[in-house]
Backbone bond lengths (Angstrom), bond angles and torsions (degrees), N, CA, C in turn:
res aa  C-N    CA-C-N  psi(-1)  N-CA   C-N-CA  omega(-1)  CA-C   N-CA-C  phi
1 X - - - 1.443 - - 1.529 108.62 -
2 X 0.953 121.75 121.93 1.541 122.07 164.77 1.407 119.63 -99.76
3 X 1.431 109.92 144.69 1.216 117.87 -177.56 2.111 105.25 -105.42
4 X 1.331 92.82 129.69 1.562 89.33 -170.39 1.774 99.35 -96.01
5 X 0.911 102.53 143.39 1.900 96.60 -170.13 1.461 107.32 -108.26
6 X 1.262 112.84 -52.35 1.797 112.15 162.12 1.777 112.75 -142.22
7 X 0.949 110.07 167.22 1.494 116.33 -170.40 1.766 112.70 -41.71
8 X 1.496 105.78 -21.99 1.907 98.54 176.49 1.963 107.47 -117.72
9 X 0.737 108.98 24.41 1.805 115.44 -167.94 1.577 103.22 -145.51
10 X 1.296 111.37 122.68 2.148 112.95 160.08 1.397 94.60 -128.07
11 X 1.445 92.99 160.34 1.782 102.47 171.92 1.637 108.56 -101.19
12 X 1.093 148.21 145.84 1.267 128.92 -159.17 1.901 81.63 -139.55
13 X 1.574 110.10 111.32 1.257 98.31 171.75 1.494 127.72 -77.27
14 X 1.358 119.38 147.68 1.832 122.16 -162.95 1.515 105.46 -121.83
15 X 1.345 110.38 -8.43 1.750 109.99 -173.17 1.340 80.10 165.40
16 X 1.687 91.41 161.75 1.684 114.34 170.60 1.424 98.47 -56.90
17 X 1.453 105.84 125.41 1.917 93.34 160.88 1.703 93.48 116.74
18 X 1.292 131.20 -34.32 1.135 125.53 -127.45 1.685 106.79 -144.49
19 X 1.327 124.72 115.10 1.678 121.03 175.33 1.218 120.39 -131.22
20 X 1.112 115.59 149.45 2.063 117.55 -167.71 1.333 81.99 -97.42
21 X 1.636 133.74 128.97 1.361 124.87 142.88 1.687 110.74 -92.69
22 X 1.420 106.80 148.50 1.488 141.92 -148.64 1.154 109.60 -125.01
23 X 1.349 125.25 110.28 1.687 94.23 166.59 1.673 111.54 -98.00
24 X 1.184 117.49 176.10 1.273 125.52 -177.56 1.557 128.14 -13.30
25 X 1.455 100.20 -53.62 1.546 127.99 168.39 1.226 126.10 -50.19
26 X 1.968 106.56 -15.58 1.582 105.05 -156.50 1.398 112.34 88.68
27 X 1.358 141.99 -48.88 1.317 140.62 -175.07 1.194 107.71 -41.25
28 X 1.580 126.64 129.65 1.079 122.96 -177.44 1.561 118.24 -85.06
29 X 1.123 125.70 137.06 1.897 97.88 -175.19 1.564 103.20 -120.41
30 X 0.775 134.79 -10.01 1.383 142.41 133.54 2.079 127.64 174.56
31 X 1.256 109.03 -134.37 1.673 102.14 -177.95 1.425 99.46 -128.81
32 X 1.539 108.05 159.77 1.566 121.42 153.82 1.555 101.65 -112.16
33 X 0.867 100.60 133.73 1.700 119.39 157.80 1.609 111.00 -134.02
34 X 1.923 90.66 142.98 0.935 135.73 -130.63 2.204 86.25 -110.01
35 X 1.073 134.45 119.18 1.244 131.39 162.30 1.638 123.79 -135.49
36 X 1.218 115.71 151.19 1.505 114.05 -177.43 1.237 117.96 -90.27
37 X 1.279 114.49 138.07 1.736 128.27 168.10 1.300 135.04 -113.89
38 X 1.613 140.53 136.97 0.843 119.32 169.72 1.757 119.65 -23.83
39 X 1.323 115.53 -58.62 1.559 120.37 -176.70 1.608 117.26 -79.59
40 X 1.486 109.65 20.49 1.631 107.30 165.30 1.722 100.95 112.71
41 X 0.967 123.35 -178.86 1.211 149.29 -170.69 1.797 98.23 -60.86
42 X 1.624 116.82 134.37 1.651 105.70 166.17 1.693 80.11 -124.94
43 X 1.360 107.25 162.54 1.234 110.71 156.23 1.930 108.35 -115.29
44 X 1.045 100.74 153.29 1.727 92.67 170.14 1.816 110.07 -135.43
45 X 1.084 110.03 132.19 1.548 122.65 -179.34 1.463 117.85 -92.93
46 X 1.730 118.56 134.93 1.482 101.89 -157.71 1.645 74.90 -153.62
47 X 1.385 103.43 127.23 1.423 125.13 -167.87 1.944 111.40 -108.80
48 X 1.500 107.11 124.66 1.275 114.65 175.05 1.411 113.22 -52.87
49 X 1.255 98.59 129.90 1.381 119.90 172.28 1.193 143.03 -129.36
50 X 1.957 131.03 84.42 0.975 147.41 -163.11 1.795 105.82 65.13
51 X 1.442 109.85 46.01 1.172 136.66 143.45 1.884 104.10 83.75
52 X 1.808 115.16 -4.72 1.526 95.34 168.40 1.374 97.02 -134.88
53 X 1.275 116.85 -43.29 1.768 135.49 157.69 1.531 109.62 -9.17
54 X 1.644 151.46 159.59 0.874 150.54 127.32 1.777 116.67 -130.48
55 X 1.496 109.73 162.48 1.471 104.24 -164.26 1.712 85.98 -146.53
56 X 1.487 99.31 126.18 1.576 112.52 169.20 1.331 102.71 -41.70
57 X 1.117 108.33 156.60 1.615 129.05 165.49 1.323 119.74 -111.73
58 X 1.405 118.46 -48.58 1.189 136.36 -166.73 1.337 114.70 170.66
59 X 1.858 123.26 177.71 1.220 96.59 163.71 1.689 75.06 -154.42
60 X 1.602 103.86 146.20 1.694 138.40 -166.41 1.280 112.72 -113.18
61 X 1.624 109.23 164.71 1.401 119.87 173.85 1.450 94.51 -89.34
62 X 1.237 140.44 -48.33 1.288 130.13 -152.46 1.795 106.60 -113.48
63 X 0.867 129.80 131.78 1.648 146.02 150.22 1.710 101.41 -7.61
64 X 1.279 106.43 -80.26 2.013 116.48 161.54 0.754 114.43 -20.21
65 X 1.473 141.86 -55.32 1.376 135.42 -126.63 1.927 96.01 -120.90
66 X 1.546 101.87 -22.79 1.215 102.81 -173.89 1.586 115.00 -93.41
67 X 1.675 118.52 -16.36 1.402 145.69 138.94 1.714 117.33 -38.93
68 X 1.224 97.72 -47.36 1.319 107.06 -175.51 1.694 118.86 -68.70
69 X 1.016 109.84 -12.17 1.459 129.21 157.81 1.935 124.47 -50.30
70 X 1.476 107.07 -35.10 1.054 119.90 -164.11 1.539 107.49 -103.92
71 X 1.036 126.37 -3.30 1.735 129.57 -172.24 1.673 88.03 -91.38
């Protein structure tokens, strides 16, 4: 099931925990994963880089916000 987030970005789930973001094209631009904390859920966003490479982005309270990285 994919979740489409705005008209150029979907989250494409890969495992519990875990989503390929896509943009429109199919191009993958990288994943959020999803980990537990004493203080609740973080998500962290980690962006493709020169097609096998990835580079943190950040890491969020909410799924959204850590998506929001990739537009």
């Amino acid at each position: 099931m994919t979740t489409k987030l705005t008209h150029s970005i979907s989250l494409i789930p890969v495992r519990d925990g875990l989503w390929r973001v896509t943009a429109r094209s199919g191009t993958v631009l990288g994943h959020v994963e999803r980990r537990s904390t004493s203080n609740g859920d973080r998500f962290t966003a980690r962006r493709l880089v020169f097609g096998t490479l990835t580079r943190e982005v950040g890491e969020f309270w909410h799924l959204s916000d850590a998506s929001d990285c990739f537009r």
